[in-house]
Structures are given as structure tokens and as C-alpha cells.
MARDRENVEX-660591 format. One record per residue (C-alpha): residue in one letter; z, y, x. Coordinates in steps of 0.2 Angstrom, whole numbers, padded with zeros to 4 digits, always signed. Example, Ala and Ser with C-alpha at 12.3 -4.5 7.8 and 13.67 -1.06 7.14 Angstrom:
// MARDRENVEX-660591
A+0039-0022+0062
S+0036-0005+0068
This chain:
// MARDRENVEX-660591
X+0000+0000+0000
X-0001+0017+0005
X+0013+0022+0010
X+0021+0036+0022
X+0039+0032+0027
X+0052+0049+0021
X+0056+0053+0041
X+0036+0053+0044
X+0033+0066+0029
X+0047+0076+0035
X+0041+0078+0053
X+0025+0082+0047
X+0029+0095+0035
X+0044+0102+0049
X+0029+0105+0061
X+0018+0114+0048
X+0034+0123+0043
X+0036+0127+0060
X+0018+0131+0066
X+0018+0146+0052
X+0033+0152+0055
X+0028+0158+0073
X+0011+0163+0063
X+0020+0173+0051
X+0022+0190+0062
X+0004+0192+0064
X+0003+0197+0047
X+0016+0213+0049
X+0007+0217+0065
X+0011+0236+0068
X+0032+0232+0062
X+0032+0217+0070
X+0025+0227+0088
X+0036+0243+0085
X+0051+0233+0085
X+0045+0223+0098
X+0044+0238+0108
X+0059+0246+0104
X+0070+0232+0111
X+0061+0228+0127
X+0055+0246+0133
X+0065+0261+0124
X+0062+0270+0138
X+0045+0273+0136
X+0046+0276+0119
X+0058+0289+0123
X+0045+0296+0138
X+0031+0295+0123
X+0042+0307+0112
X+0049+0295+0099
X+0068+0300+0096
X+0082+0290+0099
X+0084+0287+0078
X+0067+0283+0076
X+0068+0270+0091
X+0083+0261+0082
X+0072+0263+0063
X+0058+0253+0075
X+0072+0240+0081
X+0079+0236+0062
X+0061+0235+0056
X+0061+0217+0057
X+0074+0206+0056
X+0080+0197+0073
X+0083+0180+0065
X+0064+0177+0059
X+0051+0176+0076
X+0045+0190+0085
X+0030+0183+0096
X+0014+0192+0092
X-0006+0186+0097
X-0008+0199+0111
X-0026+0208+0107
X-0036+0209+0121
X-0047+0227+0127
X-0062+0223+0116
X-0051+0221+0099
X-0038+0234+0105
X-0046+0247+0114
X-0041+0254+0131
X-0044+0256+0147
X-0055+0246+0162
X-0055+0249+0180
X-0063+0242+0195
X-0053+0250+0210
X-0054+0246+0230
X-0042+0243+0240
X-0045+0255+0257
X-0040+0240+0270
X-0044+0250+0282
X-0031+0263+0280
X-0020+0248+0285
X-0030+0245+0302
X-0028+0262+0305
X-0009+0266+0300
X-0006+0248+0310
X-0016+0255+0327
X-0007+0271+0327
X+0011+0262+0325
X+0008+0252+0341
X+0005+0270+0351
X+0022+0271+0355
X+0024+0254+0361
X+0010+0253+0373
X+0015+0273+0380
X+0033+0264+0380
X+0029+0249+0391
X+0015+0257+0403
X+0027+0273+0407
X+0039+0258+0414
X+0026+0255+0426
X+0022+0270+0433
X+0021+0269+0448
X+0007+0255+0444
X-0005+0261+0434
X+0002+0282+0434
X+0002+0293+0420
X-0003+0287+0402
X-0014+0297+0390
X-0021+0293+0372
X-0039+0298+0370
X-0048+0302+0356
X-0058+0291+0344
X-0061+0282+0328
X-0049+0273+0319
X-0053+0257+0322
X-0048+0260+0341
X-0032+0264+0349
X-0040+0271+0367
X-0026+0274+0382
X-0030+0282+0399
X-0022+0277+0415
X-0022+0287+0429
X-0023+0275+0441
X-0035+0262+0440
X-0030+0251+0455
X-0016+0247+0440
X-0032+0242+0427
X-0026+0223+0428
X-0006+0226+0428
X-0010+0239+0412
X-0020+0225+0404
X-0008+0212+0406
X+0006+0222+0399
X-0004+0230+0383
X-0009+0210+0380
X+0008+0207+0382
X+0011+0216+0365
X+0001+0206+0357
X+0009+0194+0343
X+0002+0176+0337
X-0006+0180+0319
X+0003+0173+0302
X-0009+0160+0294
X-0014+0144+0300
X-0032+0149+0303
X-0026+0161+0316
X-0011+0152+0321
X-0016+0151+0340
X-0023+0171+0340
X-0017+0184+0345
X-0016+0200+0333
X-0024+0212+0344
X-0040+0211+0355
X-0036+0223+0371
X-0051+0227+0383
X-0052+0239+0399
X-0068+0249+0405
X-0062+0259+0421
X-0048+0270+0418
X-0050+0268+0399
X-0038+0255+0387
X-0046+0249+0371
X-0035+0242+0361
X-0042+0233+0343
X-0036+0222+0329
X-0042+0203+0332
X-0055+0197+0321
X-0040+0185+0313
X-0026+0199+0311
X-0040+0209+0300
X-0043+0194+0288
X-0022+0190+0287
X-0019+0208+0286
X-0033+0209+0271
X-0025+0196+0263
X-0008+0204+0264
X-0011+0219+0258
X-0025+0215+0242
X-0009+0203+0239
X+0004+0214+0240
X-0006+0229+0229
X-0011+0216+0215
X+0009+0214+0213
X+0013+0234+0215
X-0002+0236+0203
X+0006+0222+0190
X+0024+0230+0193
X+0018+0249+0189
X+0009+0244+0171
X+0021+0233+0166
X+0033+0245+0169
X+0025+0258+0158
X+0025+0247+0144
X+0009+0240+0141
X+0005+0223+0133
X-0005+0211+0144
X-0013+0218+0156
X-0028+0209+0165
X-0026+0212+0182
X-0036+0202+0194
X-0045+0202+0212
X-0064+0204+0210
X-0070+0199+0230
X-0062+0204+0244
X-0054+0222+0241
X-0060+0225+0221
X-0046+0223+0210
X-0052+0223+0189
X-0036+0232+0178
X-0038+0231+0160
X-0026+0238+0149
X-0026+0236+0130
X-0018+0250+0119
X-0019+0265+0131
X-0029+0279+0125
X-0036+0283+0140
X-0039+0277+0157
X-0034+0292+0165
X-0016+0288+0160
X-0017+0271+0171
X-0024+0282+0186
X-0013+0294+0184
X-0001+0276+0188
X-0010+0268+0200
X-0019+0283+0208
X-0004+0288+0218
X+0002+0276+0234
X+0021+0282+0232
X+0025+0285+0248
X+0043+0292+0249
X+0051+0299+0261
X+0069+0310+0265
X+0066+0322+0281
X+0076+0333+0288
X+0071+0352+0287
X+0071+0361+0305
X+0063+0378+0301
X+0051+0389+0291
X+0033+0394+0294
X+0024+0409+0289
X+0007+0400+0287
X-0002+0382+0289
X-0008+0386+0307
X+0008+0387+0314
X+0013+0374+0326
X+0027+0365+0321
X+0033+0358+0337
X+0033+0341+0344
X+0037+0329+0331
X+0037+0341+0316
X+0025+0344+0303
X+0021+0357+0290
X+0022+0356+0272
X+0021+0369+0259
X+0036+0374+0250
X+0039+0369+0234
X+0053+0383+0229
X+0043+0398+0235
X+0023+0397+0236
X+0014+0405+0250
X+0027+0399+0261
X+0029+0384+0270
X+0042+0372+0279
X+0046+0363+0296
X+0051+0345+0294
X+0054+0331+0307
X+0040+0318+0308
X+0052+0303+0305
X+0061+0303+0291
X+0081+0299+0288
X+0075+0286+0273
X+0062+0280+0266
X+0057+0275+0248
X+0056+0256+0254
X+0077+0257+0255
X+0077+0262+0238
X+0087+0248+0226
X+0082+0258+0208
X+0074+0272+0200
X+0077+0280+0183
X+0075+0296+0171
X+0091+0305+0172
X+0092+0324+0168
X+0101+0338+0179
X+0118+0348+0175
X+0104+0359+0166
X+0098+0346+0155
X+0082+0347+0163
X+0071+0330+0169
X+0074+0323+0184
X+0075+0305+0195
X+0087+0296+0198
X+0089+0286+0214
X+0101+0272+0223
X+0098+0266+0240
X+0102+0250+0246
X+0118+0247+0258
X+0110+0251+0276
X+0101+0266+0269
X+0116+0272+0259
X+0125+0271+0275
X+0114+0280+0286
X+0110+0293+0272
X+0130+0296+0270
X+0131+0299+0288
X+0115+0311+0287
X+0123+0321+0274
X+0140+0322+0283
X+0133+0330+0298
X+0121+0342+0292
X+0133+0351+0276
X+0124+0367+0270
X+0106+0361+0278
X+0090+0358+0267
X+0082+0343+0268
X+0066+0338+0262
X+0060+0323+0248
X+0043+0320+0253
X+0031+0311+0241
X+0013+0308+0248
X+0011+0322+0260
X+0018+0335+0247
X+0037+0339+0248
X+0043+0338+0228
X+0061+0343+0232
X+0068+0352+0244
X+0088+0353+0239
X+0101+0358+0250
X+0116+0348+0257
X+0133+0352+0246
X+0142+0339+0251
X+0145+0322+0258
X+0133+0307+0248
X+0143+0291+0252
X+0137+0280+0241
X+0119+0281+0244
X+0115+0290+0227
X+0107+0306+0219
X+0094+0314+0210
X+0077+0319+0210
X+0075+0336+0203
X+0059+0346+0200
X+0049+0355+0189
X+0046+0338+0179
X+0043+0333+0161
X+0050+0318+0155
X+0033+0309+0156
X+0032+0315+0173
X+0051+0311+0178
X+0048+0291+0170
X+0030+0292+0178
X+0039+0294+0198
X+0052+0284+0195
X+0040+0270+0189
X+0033+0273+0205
X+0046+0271+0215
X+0054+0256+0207
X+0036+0247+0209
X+0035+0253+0229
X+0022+0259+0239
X+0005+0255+0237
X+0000+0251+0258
X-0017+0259+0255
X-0028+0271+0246
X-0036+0264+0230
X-0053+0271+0228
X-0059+0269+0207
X-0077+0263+0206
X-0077+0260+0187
X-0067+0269+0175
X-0073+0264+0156
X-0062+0271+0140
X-0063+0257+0127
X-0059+0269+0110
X-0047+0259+0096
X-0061+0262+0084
X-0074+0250+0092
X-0060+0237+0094
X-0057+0239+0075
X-0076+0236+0073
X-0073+0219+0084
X-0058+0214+0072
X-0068+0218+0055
X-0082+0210+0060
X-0073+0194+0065
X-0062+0193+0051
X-0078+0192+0040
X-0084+0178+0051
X-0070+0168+0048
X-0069+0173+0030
X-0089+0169+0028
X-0086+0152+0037
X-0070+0149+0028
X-0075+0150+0009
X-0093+0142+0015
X-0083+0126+0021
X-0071+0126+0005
X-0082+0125-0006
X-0094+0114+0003
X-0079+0102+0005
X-0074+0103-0013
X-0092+0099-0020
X-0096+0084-0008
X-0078+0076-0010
X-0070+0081-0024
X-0051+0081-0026
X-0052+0075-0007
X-0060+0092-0002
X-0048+0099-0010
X-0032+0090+0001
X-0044+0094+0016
X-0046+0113+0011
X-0028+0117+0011
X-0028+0107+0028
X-0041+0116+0035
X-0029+0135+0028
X-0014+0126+0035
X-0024+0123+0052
X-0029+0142+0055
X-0011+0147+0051
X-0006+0134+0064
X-0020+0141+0078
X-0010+0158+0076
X+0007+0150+0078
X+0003+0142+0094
X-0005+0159+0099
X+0007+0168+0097
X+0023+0154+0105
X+0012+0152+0120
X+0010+0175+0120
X-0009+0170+0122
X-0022+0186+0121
X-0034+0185+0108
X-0052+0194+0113
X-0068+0191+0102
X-0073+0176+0112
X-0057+0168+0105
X-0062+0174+0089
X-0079+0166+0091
X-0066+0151+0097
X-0057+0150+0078
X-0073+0153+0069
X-0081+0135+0076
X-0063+0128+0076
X-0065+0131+0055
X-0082+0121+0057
X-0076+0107+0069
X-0059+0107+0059
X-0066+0096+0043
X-0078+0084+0055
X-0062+0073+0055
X-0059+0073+0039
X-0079+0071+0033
X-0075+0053+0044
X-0062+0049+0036
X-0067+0051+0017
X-0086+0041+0021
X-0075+0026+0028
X-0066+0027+0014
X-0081+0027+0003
X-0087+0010+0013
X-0072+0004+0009
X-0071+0006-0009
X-0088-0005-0011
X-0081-0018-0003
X-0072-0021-0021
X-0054-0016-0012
X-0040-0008-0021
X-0041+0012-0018
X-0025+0012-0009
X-0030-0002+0005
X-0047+0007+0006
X-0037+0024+0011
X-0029+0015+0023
X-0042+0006+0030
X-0052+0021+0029
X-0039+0031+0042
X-0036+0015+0052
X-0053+0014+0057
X-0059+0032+0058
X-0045+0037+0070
X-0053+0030+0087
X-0069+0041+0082
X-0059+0057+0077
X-0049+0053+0094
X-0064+0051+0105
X-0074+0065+0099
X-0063+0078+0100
X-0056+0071+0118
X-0071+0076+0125
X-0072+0093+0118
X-0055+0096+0124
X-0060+0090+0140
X-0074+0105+0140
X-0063+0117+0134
X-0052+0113+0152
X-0066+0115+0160
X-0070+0131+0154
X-0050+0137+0152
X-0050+0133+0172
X-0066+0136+0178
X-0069+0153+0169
X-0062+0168+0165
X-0060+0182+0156
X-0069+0183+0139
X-0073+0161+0143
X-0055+0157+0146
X-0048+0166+0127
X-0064+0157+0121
X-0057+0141+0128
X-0038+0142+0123
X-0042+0145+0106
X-0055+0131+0107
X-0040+0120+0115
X-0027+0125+0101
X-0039+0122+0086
X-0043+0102+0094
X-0024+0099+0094
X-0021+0107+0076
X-0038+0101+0069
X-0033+0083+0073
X-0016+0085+0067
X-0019+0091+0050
X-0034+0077+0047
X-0025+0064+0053
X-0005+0068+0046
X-0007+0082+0036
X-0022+0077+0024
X-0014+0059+0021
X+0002+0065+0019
X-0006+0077+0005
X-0016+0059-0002
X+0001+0049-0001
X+0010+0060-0010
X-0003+0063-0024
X-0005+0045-0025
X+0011+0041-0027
X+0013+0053-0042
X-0002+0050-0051
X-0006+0031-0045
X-0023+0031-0049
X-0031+0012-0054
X-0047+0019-0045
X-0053+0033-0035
X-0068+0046-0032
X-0071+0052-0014
């Protein structure tokens, strides 16, 4: 008989339970995302203009014991912004030459008397070029500049050295090894893919695509952002911070500062222009956190906390020199330039300025993220307007709709009262789709739409096996309920085969692609798994339960 044991139905219908449950959000989208927002990132919200009522209105506007997970919507349904940025490696070559001057001045003036006085010449930045002013000491000078040189990080280069040093006459040319450039590259497209992903996710935007493109291109989609000069205005600055002391004033740019100084206009009083040591008391890699905070005034400012060896040294700084000015430097431009009231034992303070509040959550974002070790230059900047990703969702909500009702009714006509358990099958399927989308925080483009709409069409091929072997069965003169049974019994190893090797494609495609072909492959991966379960539990189930109730002497499929 057909039968489906209490325990079984109770899984079964648990699971749908279950599946559309986590489905459920999707259908208060903008309540279920402003609350969403309000818990994780009231800060931004805040930074945007929202007050701090209307942040708690956005909190209560769903309640916390029903699920909160949302389809994420990718660029081309949301709108936003795309870039295509490079990474200036070379900026690292450079900066890395120039720090290894001192060293090689350091360990030649040692030797003096060898190789005589040492002098650094002019030339491009891929070169560190030294003179010696003796060159009977050419061979002592090239030995110790080698000396310096350090095996390179990766196993390709394990046996190299990471700098190539060369000697023409009186002239040392020093060089990074072809293997230090390739690990150096490495490291720093590395290390800015994960101060790129730290800055936008710090804002407060919702998955983000950010991946390497080659060797030193990096694409940044952000959904929901209204324009992409908002994400350069992130990412456009490398955040280098730093605290130097103040030695003097200058009347003009041409000045000379001194050795070791630099100049740097003031920020309190334009036109003029300050003196400040080269190397800098702390740096913005010792700093622990950053935050908005507002001055005695009430007015927007940052708020920073070193870590213990820079809260040390910083205290001691700021004991000696009571009553000096001292400089906050942030990418060649001093932004503060406070004077020293009193001891800072603790390692923290504020930033203060002329900020807003955008401008005050924006630097400390950028601070809390670190540095960027080099320039990004944009090569593609593409505004994506809300308007065309409405178009996107309209257009496939009427596919689905289209390819839905066609299927519904097709179902119903060709198999009767069995289309119809199929139908709510195939409504409960979809809901499912959405369920797992949104457990798993999977982004939704319109290749995964694309993805549901051929989901709806594959979603019944199971059951159309199903309901012909049962129509065999019942000409072979068997009671209706053995030829159901029979009927699923033999179909399953077809509806199992079949759709293993489309969800073998659609690993393929989730792995091998990306973008636009990996949404379209999730989807395509979900729908398999929630087609077959609704045919091969969820339509019985329906049957059994029918059958049991209205135990029928025969059947019609």
C-alpha cells in the first residue's frame, strides 16, 4: 500500500517549513535590510544622516526572533558602482630602493679607508646608484653592498637573493632581483586586495565583488552605492599616517628645510607653511583603532589608540616636548597640527580638523583598514543607476511569472489532479531556492535569475517521469496504490541520474567561472537539490496524503 510512515511526513514538511522560513524575508525586502543595517553598522547610518531614533525605528522593524538573512542583489539588479583599478607596484620598488640607501652609506662609510667617500648619484627609480671614491676598493664595495642582500620569501626564489648589485668603475648599481620583484608583486596585490575588502566593508556596503584581474588590476563592484566616486573617494587615498615633530616655520615652499626636514603647508594659517622632521615619532601602522568622536566643541573629529610600543614611545614624546606643536601628517598634507598640553600616557587622542562627519567616519575607516603600500591608478570607473537594475528585476520577475503559470497550467492539463500536487511542488520549490539563498548569503545577479527561470522548467522533468511510469503501471491491471509506488520505485534511478550530471555542470561552472557564470551556477546547484526533493518527497507526500483521505478504487494520471 502506499504508505508514508508519520516521522517521514513530518521531516518532510519540517524541511519545507523550514526552507520558507529563511525565504520569508525576501518578501519585506527594504524592512528586512534597514533593520539589518541598523544592527550591524549604526555608524554609517549615523555618517549618512539618519538620527539615532530613526536607527532604533530601523532596528524594531522586524522582529529578532523570525530570520534576518536576505538574497544579496548583485550590481546589475541593484545598481552601483564598478572599477577596474591598478595597483602602481612600482611605487613599492621604488620606496623599497630608497630604504636600503642608508644601509649601503652605513656599511661602505665603515670601510673608508677602502673604498673612500660614498656618494648617491642620480637616476631612475628602478636604480639605487652609489659612488665610491676610490676604485681600487670596487671589489671590497661590491662584496659588502652584496652582503645586504637577503634570500627571497617564496619557494621559487628560495636560493636568490633579493637584490642584484653590479659595479662599472667608480659607479654601484644596485637593483631588485628578477625573484624579489615577482614576491614583492605578490605581496603587495595581496596585501591591497585585503585593505581594499577591509575599507568597503567598513563603510557598510553589501557584497562587494572584489577580485584580481591579472597581475596588478583589481575589479571592485559595489552594489547599492549611488555613485562610484563615493568608493574612490575610499580607496583613492593610500592612508599613509604619520606623527612628526614640528621644528620651525617657513615663509614659502622654496625654503630649505634643513637636513632631514621637509616642508608642508599649514593647515591653521594658509599661505604659510611648516618645518617638520623627515622621520616621524609614530606611524599609522602602530595604530590599534580608529573612530568618529567629536571635540570639547562638539565638532567631528577622530579618534585614535596606539598599540603598547607606540603608546610608550608617543608618551615619552609628549613628556619632553610640553608646549611644542607637532604635526599629524596624512599623505604628504599635514591635517592637524595641535600643540602639546600635556603628558599622553596612554597612547590615546584625537584627530581634529575642519571635518564633517562623513569626512571624520571616512579617515577613520581609513585608518582602521591601514595603508594602501602603493598608488591605485582607476582605469574603469562605470556608475550602474538603481533604475536599470530595477529594469533587470522587472523584467526577470515576468520571466519567471511567464514560465511559471505556462508550466502550471501545462502540468494541470496533461496530468490532472497529479499536476496539480506537482504545481504546488514546483511553488514550494522556488520558495525553497530563495531559502537556501538567502541561509548560504548567496548574491543574486540576472544570470542567477536566468538560473531559477530554467530551474521552473527542469523542476517538473521529475515529476513528468514519475506520473508516465505510473501510467505503465496502471495498464498492467495493478491496484492504483502499488502502481504509485512502483511508479516512484522505478523512476527514481532516472530522476537521480539525470539531474547528477547537471549538477556536475553546474560545479564545473560554479568553480571554473566567475562572475555573472558562477550566480548562474549556484542557483542552477540549489534548484537540482530542491527540484529533486519536492518530486521525489514532497509530491508523494501530497499523493499519500490525498490517497489516504479519499481512497480512490482507481486513478487518472
Amino acid at each position: 500500500m502506499l504508505n508514508i510512515s508519520f516521522a517521514k511526513q513530518l521531516m518532510i514538511w519540517l524541511t519545507v517549513i523550514v526552507g520558507l522560513t529563511l525565504a520569508m524575508p525576501n518578501g519585506f525586502y527594504g524592512r528586512v535590510e534597514a533593520h539589518n543595517d541598523a544592527l550591524s553598522n549604526p555608524e554609517a547610518l549615523l555618517a549618512a544622516g539618519a538620527t539615532p531614533i530613526e536607527v532604533e525605528e530601523m532596528a524594531a522593524g522586524w522582529p529578532e526572533f523570525l530570520p534576518s538573512s536576505l538574497v544579496n542583489l548583485g550590481l546589475d539588479l541593484r545598481g552601483g558602482a564598478h572599477l577596474l583599478v591598478e595597483v602602481q607596484v612600482e611605487d613599492v620598488h621604488a620606496s623599497t630602493l630608497e630604504g636600503l640607501w642608508p644601509q649601503v652609506r652605513d656599511v661602505l662609510a665603515a670601510e673608508r679607508d677602502t673604498v673612500g667617500f660614498v656618494t648617491r648619484e642620480d637616476g631612475p627609480d628602478t636604480e639605487l646608484r652609489v659612488r665610491i671614491s676610490q676604485t681600487t676598493g670596487a671589489a671590497r664595495a661590491l662584496e659588502l653592498v652584496r652582503g645586504l642582500g637577503r634570500p627571497v620569501t617564496t619557494f621559487t626564489g628560495a636560493a636568490a637573493s633579493n637584490i642584484d648589485v653590479r659595479i662599472d668603475g667608480p659607479i654601484l648599481t644596485i637593483t631588485i632581483s628578477e625573484a624579489e620583484m615577482l614576491a614583492m608583486n605578490e605581496r603587495t596585490m595581496a596585501q591591497s586586495l585585503e585593505i581594499i575588502r577591509r575599507r568597503i566593508d567598513e563603510v557598510g556596503t553589501r557584497e562587494p565583488t572584489i577580485q584580481r584581474q591579472g597581475a596588478e588590476r583589481i575589479l571592485v563592484q559595489v552594489p547599492g552605492v549611488g555613485s562610484a566616486d563615493e568608493i574612490i573617494a575610499i580607496l583613492g587615498t593610500t592612508a599613509q599616517l604619520t606623527f612628526n615633530p614640528v621644528v620651525g616655520s617657513a615663509a614659502d615652499a622654496d625654503q630649505s628645510p634643513g637636513s632631514g626636514n621637509i616642508i608642508y603647508p599649514s593647515v591653521d594659517n594658509p599661505g604659510s607653511f611648516l618645518i617638520v622632521e623627515r622621520r616621524p615619532v609614530v606611524t599609522g601602522e602602530d595604530l590599534e583603532n580608529a573612530q568618529l568622536d567629536f571635540d570639547q566643541n562638539g565638532r567631528p573629529a577622530v579618534a585614535f589608540r596606539f598599540n603598547t610600543t607606540a603608546a610608550r614611545k608617543f608618551g615619552d614624546y609628549t613628556l619632553e616636548n610640553i608646549g611644542s606643536p607637532f604635526a599629524i601628517v596624512l599623505d604628504s598634507e599635514i591635517i592637524s597640527a595641535p600643540t602639546i598640553q600635556s603628558h599622553i600616557p596612554g597612547g590615546s587622542g584625537i584627530i581634529t580638523g575642519n571635518f564633517t562627519v562623513e569626512e571624520a567616519t571616512n579617515l577613520a575607516v581609513l585608518l582602521r583598514s591601514g595603508a594602501l603600500p602603493a598608488e591605485l591608478t582607476f582605469l574603469e570607473e562605470r556608475t550602474i543607476g538603481p533604475e536599470l537594475g530595477q529594469d533587470s528585476i522587472d523584467a526577470g520577475q515576468i520571466a519567471c511569472i511567464v514560465a511559471g503559470i505556462a508550466i502550471l497550467v501545462y502540468m494541470f492539463l496533461s496530468y490532472g489532479l497529479f499536476g496539480l500536487f506537482a504545481n504546488i511542488a514546483l511553488i514550494l520549490n522556488v520558495g525553497m531556492i530563495f531559502g537556501l539563498l538567502s541561509a548560504v548569503g548567496a548574491t543574486l545577479t540576472l544570470p542567477g535569475i536566468a538560473g531559477i527561470v530554467l530551474t521552473i522548467g527542469m523542476a517538473v522533468d521529475a515529476n513528468v517521469i514519475v506520473f508516465e511510469r505510473i501510467r505503465e503501471e496502471l495498464k498492467t491491471a495493478k491496484g492504483p496504490a502499488r502502481a504509485i509506488e512502483l511508479g516512484y520505485e522505478k523512476a527514481l534511478s532516472s530522476i537521480i541520474d539525470a539531474n547528477i550530471t547537471t549538477f556536475i555542470t553546474a560545479l564545473i561552472l560554479f568553480f571554473a567561472g566567475s562572475g555573472p557564470v558562477s550566480g548562474f551556477a549556484v542557483t542552477l546547484i540549489f534548484g537540482i537539490a530542491t527540484s529533486v526533493f519536492t518530486a521525489i518527497f514532497v509530491t508523494r507526500s501530497l499523493i499519500a496524503i490525498w490517497f489516504a483521505r479519499a481512497r480512490p478504487k482507481t486513478i487518472e494520471v
